[in-house]
C-alpha positions, 0 to 999 in steps of 0.5 A: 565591331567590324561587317559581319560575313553572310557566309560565317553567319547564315541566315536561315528563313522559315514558317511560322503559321499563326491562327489570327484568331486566337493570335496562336502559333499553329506551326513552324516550317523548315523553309519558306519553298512552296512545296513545303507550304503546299504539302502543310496546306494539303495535311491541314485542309480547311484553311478559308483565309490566308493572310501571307506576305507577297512571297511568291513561293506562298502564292504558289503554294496556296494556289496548289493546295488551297486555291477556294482560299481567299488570300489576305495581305497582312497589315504589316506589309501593307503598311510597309508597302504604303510607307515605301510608295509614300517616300518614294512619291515624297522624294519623286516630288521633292522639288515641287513639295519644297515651292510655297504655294502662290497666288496662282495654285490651284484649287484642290482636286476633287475625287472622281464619283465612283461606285466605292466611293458612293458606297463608302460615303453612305452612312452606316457602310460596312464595306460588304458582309465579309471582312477581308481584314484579319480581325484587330487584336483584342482589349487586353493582348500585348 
């Protein structure tokens, strides 16, 4: 098979809005501009947490219309995000991560003390009383 032509085969993005609660789609969206976003947002008031990509156009819109929200990154693009720093430091480094280490390495580097980290570290910490994460998916769901 041949490349295929952007222009012979389109590609056209838009929005699905899912409540991360119940995994369910709530609705689909045309595009992906702010103002359609903005306007779904303001028809639909009472939104508290949105979990977005880093799309700029969602920023906007959610400033417009629901700026109280708290904005989440998903784990998908927070993963994807993470794997991408990852590979780029492991390629950045290549040449030192290749040497063995010898006699003369250093001893590991500690972590600075700071505030989250003492709280973390703490027994039973939970990180705060709100959980900014969307919460895991249920035993049971595929």
């Amino acid at each position: 098979m041949g490349d295929t032509d952007n222009k012979a085969w389109p590609r056209t993005y838009g929005t699905v809005l899912v409540d991360v609660e119940s995994s369910g789609p709530v609705d689909v969206l045309p595009d992906r501009e702010t103002s359609t976003v903005a306007t779904w947002l303001r028809e639909h008031p009472g939104a508290e947490i949105i979990c977005r990509d880093r799309l700029m156009a969602f920023t906007k819109a959610v400033r417009q219309a629901a700026p109280d929200a708290l904005e989440v990154a998903d784990r998908w693009h927070l993963l994807q995000n993470l794997s991408t720093a990852v590979e780029k430091t492991c390629r950045r480094h290549r040449d030192c991560l290749r040497r063995p280490a010898g006699p003369e390495a250093s001893p590991p580097l500690a972590a600075p003390d700071t505030p989250l980290l003492q709280r973390i570290r703490q027994p039973g910490a939970t990180g705060g009383s709100r959980s900014r994460d969307p919460p895991a998916p249920r035993a049971g769901r595929a």
